[in-house]
Every structure is written in C-alpha cells, then in structure tokens.
N, CA, C and O atoms as a GROMACS GRO file, in nm:
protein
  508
    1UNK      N    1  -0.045   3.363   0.199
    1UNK     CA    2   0.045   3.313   0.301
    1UNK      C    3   0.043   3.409   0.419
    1UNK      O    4   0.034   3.531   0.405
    2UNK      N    5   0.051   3.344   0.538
    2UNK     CA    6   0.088   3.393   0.656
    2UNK      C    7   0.190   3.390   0.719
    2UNK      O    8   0.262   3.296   0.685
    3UNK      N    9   0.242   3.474   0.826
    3UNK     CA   10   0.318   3.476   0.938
    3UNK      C   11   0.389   3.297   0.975
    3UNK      O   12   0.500   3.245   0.961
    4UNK      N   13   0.236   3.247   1.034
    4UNK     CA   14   0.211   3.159   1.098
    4UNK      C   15   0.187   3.048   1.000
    4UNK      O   16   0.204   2.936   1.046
    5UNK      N   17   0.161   3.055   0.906
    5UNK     CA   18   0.232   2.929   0.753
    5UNK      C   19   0.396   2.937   0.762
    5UNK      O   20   0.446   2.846   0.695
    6UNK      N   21   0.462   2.992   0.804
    6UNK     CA   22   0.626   2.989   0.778
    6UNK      C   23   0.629   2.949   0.915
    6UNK      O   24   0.746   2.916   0.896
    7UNK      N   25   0.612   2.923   1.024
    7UNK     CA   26   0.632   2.885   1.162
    7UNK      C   27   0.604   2.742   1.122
    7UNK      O   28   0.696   2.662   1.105
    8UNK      N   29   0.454   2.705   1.106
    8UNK     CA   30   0.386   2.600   1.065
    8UNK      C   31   0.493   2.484   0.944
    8UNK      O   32   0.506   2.362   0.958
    9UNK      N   33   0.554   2.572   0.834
    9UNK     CA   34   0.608   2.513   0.741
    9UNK      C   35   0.760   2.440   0.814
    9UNK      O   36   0.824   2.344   0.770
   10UNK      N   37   0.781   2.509   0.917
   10UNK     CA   38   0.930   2.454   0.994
   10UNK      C   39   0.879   2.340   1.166
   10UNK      O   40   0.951   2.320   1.263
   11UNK      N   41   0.786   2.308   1.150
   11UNK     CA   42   0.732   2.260   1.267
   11UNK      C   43   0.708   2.141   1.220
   11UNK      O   44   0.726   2.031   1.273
   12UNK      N   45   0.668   2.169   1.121
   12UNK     CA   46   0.612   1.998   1.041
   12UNK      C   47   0.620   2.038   0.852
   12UNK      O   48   0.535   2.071   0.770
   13UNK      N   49   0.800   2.008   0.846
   13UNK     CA   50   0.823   2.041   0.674
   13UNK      C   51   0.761   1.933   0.617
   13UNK      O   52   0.772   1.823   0.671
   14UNK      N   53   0.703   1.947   0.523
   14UNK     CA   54   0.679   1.842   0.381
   14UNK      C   55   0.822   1.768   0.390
   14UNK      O   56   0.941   1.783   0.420
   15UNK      N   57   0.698   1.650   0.326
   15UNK     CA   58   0.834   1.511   0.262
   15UNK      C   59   0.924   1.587   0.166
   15UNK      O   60   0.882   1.683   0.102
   16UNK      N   61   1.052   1.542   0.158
   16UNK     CA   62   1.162   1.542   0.085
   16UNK      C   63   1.164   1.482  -0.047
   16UNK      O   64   1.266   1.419  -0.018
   17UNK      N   65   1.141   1.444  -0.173
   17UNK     CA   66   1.130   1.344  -0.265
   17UNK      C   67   1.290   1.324  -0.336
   17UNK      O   68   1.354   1.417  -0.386
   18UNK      N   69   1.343   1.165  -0.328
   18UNK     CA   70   1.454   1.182  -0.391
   18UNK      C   71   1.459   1.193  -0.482
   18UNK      O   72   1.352   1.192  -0.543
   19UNK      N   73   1.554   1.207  -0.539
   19UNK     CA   74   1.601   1.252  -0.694
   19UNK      C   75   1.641   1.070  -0.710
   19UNK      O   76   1.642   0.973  -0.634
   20UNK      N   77   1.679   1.103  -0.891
   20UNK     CA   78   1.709   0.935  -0.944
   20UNK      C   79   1.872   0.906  -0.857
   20UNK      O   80   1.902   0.796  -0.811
   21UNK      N   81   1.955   1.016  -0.850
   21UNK     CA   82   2.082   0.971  -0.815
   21UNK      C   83   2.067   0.889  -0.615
   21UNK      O   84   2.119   0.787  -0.569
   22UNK      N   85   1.978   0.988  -0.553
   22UNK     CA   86   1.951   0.941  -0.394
   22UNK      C   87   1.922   0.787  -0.454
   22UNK      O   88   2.006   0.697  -0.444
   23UNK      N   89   1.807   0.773  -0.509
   23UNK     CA   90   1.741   0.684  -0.527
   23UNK      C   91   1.810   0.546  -0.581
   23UNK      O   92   1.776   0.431  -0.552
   24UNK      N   93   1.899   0.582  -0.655
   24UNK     CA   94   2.009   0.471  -0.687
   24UNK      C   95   2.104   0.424  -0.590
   24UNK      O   96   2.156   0.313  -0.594
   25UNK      N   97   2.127   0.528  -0.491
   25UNK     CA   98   2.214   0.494  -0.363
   25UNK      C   99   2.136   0.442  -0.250
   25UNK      O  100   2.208   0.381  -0.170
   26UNK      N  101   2.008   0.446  -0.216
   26UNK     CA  102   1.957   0.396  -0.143
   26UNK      C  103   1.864   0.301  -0.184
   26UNK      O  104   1.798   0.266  -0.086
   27UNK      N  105   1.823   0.229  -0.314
   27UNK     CA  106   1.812   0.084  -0.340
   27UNK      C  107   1.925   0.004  -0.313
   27UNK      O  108   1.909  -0.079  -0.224
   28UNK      N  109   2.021   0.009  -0.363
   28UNK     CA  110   2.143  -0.059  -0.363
   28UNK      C  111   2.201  -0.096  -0.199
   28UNK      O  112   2.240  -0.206  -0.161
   29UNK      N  113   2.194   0.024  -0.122
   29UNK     CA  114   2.148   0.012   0.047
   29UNK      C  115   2.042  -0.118   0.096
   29UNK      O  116   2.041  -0.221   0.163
   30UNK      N  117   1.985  -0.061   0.040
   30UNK     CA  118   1.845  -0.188   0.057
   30UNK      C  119   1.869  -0.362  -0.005
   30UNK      O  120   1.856  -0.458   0.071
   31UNK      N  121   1.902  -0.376  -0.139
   31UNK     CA  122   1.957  -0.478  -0.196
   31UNK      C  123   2.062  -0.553  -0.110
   31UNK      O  124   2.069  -0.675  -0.093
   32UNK      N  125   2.146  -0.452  -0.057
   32UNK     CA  126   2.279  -0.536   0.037
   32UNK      C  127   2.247  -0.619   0.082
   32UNK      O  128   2.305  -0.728   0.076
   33UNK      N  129   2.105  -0.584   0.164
   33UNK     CA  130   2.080  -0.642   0.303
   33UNK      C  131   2.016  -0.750   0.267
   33UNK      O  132   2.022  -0.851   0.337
   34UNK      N  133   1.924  -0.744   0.123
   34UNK     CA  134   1.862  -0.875   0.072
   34UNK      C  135   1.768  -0.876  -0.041
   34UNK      O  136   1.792  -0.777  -0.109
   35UNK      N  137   1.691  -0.932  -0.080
   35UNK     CA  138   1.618  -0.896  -0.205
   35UNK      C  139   1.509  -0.787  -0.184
   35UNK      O  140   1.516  -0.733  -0.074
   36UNK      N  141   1.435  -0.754  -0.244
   36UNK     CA  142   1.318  -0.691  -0.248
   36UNK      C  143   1.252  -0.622  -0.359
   36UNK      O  144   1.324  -0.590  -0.454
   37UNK      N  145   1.114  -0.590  -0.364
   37UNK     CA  146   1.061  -0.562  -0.476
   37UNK      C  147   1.028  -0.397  -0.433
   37UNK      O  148   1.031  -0.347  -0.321
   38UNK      N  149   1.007  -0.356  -0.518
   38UNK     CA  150   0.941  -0.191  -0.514
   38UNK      C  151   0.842  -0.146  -0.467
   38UNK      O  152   0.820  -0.025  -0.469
   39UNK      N  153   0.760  -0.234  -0.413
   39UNK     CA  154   0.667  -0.202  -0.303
   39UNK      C  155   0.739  -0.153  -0.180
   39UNK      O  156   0.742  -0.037  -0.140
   40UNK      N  157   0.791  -0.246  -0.130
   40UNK     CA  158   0.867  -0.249   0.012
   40UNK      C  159   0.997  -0.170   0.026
   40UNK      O  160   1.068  -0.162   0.126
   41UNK      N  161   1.024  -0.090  -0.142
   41UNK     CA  162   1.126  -0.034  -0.117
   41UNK      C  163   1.090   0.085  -0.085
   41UNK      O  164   1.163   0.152  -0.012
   42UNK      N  165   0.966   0.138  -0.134
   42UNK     CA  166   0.917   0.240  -0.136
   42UNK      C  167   0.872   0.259   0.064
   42UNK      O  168   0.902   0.332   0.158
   43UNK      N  169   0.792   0.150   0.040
   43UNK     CA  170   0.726   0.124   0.227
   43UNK      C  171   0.857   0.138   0.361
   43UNK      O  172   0.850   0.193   0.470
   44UNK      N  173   1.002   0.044   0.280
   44UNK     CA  174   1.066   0.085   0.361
   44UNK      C  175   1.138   0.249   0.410
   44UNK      O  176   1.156   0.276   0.529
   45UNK      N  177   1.163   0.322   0.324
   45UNK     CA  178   1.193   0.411   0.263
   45UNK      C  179   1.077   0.496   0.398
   45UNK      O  180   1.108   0.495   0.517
   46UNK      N  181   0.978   0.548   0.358
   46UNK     CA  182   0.875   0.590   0.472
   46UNK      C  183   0.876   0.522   0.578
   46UNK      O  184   0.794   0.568   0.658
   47UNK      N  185   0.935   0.430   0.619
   47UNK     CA  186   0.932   0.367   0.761
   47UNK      C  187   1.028   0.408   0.841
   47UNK      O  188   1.024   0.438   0.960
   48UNK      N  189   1.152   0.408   0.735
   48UNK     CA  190   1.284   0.426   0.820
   48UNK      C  191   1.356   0.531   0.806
   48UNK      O  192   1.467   0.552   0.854
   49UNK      N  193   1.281   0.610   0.729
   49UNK     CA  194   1.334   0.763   0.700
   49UNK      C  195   1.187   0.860   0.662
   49UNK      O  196   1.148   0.903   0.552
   50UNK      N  197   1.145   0.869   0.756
   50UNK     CA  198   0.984   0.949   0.749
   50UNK      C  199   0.988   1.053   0.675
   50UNK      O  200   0.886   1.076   0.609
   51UNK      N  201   1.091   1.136   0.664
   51UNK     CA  202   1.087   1.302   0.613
   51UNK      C  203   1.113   1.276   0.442
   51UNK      O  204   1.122   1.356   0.348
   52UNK      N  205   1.120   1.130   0.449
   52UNK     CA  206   1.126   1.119   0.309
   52UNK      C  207   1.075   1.033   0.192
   52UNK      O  208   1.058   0.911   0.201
   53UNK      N  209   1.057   1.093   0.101
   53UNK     CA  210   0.938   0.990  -0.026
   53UNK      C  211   1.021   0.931  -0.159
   53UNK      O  212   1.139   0.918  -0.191
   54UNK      N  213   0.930   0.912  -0.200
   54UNK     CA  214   0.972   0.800  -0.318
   54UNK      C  215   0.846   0.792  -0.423
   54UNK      O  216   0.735   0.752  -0.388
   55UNK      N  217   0.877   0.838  -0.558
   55UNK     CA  218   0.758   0.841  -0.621
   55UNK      C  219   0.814   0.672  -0.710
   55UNK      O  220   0.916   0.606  -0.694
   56UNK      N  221   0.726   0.658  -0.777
   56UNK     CA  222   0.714   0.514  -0.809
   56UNK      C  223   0.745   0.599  -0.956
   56UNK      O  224   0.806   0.506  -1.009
   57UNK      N  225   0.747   0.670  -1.025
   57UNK     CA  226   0.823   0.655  -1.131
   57UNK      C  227   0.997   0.696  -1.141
   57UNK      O  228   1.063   0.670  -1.242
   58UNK      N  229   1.068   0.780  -0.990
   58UNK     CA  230   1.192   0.766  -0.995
   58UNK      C  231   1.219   0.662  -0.954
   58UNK      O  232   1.331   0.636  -0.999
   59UNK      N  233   1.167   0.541  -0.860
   59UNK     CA  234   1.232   0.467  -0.821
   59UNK      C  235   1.228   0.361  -0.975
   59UNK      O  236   1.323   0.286  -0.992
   60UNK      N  237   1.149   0.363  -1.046
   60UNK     CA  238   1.120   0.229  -1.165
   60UNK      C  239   1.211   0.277  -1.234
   60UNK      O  240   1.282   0.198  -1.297
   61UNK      N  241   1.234   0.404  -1.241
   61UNK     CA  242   1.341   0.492  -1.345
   61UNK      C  243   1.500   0.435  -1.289
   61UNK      O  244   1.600   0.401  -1.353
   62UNK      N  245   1.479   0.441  -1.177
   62UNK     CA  246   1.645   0.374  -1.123
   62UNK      C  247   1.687   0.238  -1.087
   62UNK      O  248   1.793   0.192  -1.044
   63UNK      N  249   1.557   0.177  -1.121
   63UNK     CA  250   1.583   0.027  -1.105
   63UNK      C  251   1.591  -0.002  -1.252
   63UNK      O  252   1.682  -0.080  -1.280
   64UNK      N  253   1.521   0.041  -1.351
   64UNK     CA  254   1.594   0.041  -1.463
   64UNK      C  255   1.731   0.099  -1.494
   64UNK      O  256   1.789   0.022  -1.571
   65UNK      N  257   1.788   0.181  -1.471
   65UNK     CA  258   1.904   0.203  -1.464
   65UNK      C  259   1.963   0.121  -1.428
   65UNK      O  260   2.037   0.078  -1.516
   66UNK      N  261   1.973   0.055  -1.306
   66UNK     CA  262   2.080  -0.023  -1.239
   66UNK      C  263   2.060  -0.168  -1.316
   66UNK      O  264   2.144  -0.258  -1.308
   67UNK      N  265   1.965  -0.176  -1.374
   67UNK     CA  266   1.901  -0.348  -1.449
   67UNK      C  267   2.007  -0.319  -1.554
   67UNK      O  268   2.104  -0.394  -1.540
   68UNK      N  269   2.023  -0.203  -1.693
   68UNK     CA  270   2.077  -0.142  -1.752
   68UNK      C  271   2.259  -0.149  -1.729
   68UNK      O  272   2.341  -0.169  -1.819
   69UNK      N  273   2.288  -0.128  -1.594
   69UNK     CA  274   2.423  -0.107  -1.611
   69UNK      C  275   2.454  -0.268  -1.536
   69UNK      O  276   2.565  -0.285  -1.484
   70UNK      N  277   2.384  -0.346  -1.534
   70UNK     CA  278   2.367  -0.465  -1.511
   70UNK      C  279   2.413  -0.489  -1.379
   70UNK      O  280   2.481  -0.592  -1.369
   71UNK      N  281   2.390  -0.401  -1.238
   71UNK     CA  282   2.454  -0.378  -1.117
   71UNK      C  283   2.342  -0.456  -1.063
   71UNK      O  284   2.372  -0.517  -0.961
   72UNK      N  285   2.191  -0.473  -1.114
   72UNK     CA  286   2.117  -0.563  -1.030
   72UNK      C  287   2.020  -0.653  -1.085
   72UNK      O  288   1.990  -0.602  -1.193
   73UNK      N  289   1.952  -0.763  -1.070
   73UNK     CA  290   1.883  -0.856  -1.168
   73UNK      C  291   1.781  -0.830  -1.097
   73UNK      O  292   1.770  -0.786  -0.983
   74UNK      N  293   1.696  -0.866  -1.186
   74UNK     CA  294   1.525  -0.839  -1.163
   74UNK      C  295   1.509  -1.008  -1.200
   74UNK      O  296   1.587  -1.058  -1.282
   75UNK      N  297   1.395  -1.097  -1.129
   75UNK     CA  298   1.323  -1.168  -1.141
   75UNK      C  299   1.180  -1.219  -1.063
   75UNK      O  300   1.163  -1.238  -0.943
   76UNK      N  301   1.096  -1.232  -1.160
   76UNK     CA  302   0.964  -1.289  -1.044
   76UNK      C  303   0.916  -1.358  -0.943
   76UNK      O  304   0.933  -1.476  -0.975
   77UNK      N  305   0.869  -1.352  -0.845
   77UNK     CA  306   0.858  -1.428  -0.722
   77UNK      C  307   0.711  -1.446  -0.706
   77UNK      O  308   0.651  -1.339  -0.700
   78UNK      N  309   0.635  -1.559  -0.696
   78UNK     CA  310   0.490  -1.544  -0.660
   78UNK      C  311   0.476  -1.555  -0.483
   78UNK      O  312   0.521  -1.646  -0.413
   79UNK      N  313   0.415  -1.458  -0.448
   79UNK     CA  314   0.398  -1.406  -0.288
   79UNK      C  315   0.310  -1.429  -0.246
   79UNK      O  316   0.227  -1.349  -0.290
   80UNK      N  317   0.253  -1.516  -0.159
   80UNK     CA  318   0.110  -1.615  -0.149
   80UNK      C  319  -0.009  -1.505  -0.060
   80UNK      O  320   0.002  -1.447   0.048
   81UNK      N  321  -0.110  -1.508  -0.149
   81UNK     CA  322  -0.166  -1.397  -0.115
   81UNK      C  323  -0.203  -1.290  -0.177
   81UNK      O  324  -0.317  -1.245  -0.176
   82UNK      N  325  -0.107  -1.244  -0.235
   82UNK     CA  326  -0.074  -1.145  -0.306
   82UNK      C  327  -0.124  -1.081  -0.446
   82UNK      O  328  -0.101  -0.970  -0.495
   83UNK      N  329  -0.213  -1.212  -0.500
   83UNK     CA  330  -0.237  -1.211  -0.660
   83UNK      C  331  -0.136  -1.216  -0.757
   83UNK      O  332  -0.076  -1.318  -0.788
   84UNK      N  333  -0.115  -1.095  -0.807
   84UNK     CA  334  -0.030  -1.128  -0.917
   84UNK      C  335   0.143  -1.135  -0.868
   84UNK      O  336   0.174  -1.074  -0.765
   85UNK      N  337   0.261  -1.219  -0.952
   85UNK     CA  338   0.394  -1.231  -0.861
   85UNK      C  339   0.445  -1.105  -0.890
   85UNK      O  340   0.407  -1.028  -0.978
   86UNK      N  341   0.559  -1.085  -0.784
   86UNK     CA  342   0.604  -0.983  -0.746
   86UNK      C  343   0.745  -0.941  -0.841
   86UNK      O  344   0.833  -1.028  -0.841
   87UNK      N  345   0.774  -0.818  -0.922
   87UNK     CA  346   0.926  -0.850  -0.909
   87UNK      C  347   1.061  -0.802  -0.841
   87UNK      O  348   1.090  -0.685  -0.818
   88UNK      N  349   1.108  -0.873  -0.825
   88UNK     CA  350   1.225  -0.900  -0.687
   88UNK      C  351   1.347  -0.878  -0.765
   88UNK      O  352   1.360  -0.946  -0.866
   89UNK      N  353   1.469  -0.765  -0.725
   89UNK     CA  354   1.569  -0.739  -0.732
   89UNK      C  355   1.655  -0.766  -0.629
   89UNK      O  356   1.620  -0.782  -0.511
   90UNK      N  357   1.830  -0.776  -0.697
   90UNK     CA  358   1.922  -0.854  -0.584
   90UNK      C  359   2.050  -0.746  -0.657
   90UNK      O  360   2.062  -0.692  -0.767
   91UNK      N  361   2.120  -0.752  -0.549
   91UNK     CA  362   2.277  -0.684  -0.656
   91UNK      C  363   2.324  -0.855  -0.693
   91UNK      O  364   2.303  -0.968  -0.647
   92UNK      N  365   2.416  -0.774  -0.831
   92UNK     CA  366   2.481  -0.870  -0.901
   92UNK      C  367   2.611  -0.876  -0.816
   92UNK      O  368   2.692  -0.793  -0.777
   93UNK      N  369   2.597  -1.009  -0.805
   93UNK     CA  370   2.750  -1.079  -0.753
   93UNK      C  371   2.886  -0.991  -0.822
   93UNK      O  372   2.966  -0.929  -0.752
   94UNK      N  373   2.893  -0.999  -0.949
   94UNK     CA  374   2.984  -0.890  -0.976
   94UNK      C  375   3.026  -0.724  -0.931
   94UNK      O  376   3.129  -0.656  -0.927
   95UNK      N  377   2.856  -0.702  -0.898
   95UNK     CA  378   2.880  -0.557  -0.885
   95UNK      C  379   2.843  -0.500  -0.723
   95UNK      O  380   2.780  -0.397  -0.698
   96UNK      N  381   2.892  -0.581  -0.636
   96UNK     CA  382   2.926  -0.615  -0.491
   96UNK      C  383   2.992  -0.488  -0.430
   96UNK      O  384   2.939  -0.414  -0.346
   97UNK      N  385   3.108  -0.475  -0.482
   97UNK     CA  386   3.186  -0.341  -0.454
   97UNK      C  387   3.143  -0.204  -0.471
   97UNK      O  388   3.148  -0.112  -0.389
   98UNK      N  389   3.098  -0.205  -0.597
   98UNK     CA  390   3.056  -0.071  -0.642
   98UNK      C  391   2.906  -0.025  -0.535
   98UNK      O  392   2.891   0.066  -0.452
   99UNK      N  393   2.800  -0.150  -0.590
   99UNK     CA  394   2.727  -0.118  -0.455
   99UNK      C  395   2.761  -0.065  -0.330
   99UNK      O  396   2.706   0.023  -0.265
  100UNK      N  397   2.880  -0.147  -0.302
  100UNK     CA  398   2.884  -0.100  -0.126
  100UNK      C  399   2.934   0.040  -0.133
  100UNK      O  400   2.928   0.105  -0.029
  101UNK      N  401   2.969   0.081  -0.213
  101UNK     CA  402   3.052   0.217  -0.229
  101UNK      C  403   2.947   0.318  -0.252
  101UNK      O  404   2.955   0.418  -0.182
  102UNK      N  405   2.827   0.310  -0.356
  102UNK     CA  406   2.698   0.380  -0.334
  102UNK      C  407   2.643   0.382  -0.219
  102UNK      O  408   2.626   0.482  -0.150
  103UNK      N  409   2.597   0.218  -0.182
  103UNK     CA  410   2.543   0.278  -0.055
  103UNK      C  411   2.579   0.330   0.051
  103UNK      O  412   2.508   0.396   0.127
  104UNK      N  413   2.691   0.304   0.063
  104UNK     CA  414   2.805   0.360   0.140
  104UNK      C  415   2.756   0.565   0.151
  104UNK      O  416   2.751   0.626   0.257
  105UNK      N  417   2.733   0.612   0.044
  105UNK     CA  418   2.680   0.728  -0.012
  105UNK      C  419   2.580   0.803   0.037
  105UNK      O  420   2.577   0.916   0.084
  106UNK      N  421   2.483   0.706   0.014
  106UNK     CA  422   2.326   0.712   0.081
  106UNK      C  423   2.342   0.708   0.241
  106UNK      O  424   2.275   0.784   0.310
  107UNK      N  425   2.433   0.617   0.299
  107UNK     CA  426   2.438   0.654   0.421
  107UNK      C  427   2.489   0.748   0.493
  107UNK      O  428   2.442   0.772   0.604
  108UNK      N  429   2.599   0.819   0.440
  108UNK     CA  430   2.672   0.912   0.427
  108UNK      C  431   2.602   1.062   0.413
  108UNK      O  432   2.637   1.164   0.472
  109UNK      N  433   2.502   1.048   0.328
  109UNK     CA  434   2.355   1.149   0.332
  109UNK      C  435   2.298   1.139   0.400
  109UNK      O  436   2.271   1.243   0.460
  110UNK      N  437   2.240   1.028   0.441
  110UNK     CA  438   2.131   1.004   0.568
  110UNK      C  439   2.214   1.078   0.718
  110UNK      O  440   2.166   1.166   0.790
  111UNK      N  441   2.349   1.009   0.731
  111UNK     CA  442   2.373   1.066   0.836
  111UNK      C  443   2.387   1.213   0.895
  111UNK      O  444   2.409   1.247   1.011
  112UNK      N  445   2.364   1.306   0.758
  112UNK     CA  446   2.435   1.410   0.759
  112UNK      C  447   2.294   1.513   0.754
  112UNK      O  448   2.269   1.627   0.792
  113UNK      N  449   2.235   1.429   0.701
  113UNK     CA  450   2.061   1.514   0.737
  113UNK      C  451   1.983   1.458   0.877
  113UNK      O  452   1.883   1.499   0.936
  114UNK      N  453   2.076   1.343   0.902
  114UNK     CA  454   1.978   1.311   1.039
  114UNK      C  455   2.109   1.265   1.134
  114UNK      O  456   2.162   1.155   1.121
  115UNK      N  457   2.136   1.326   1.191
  115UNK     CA  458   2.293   1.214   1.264
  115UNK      C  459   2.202   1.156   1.368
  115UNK      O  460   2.278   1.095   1.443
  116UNK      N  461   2.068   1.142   1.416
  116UNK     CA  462   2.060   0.979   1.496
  116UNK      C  463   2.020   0.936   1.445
  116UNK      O  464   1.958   0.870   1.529
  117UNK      N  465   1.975   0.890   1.324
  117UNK     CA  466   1.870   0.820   1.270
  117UNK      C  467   1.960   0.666   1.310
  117UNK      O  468   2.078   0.638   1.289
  118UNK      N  469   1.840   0.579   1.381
  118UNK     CA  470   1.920   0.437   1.406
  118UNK      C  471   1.921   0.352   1.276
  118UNK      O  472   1.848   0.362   1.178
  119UNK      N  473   2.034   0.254   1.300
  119UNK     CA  474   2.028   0.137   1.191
  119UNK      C  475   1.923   0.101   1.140
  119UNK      O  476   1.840   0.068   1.225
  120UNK      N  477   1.870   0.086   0.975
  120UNK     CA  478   1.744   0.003   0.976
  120UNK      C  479   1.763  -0.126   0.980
  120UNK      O  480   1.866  -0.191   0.965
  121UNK      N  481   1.655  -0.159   1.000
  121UNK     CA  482   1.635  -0.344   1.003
  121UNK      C  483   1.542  -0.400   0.886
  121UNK      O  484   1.485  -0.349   0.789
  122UNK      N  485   1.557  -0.569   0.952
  122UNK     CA  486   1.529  -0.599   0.788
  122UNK      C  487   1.387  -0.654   0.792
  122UNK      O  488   1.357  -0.730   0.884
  123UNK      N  489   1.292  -0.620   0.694
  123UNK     CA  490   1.139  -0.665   0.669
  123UNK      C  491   1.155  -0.738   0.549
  123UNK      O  492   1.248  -0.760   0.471
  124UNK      N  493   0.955  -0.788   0.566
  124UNK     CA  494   0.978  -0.902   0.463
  124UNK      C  495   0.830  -0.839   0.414
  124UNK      O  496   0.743  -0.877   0.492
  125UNK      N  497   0.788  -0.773   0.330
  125UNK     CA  498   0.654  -0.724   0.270
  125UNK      C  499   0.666  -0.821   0.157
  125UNK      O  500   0.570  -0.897   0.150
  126UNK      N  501   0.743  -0.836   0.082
  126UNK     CA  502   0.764  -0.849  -0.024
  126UNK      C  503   0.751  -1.039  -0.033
  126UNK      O  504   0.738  -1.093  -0.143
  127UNK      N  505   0.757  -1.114   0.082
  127UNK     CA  506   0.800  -1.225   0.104
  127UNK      C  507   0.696  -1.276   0.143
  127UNK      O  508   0.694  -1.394   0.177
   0.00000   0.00000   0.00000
C-alpha cells in the first residue's frame, strides 16, 4: 500500500454490500411501489443507489425470510422474451403496515448516508 492508495481509496470508495437486515428494509421499499423479481431488485438497487450492492445470495436469503414470516408472496410470471418465467414478489395485504414501517427504515438510512439522493422511480425489467 501507498500514500496515494488511501487518497485513491476516498476519491472513488468501493461498493457498500448490504447486510440481510438493509436488505429486508429495502425490498419491502421496492415491493410498496409494486411487484418485482430479483433481478431488477438487484439492477434497481445499483441504479438508484450506486455506492451500493447486493449479492444474490443476501438478497434470496431475505426474500426467503420475508416469504417465511409471510410479509410477502412469491409467484411466477412468464416475461416475453425472457426464456424461462420470472419469480415476482408483492407485500402481503396483511402485512401493509409493518412494511411501511421497514421501509420507512431503509429510507431513513439512505437519507442519512446520502441526504440528496432524489426519489426513485418506478421500472419495469422484470415486466
């Protein structure tokens, strides 16, 4: 290591990777707004928050969780194009509140590591 590796390391830091708990607060963020599968959660995730990643086994790890505490349903969607169908998560009508209160969380983090980061908007990869 150098001098100029620690200048370098604060000029342009490495991605951030969430943990399962981020990761449960910011699907559920994502779900609010509408369905989506784990491709696009991951894609959105790097689109709308660059400094930060998503490995595909915490996020499968927390969508099982939330399938588990029955806060969101998983079902298949065939996506024309696409080959094989996709699967697509939604929050459960029951668990409406609690969601908004997680994501509520995640935004609450986001703002506090980035205070401009603008509103995201909504895509359709998955669709």
């Amino acid at each position: 290591m150098k001098i100029d590796d620690i200048y370098q390391f604060f000029q342009d830091p490495p991605p951030i990777y969430l943990n399962k708990e981020l990761t449960v607060c910011y699907v559920l963020s994502v779900l609010l707004r509408g369905d989506s599968c784990g491709t696009e959660l991951i894609q959105r995730l790097e689109r709308e928050y660059p400094q930060y990643r998503l490995s595909d086994t915490i996020l499968y790890s927390a969508l099982k969780f939330l399938e588990d505490q029955q806060a969101i349903l998983g079902y298949w969607k065939k996506v024309e194009g696409r080959g094989r169908p996709r699967r697509m998560y939604l929050v459960h009508p029951h668990w409406q509140s609690q969601a908004e209160d997680l994501a509520r969380l995640w935004q609450e983090y986001i703002a506090k590591a980035q205070p401009h980061t603008p509103p995201p908007t909504q895509s359709a990869t998955c669709q």
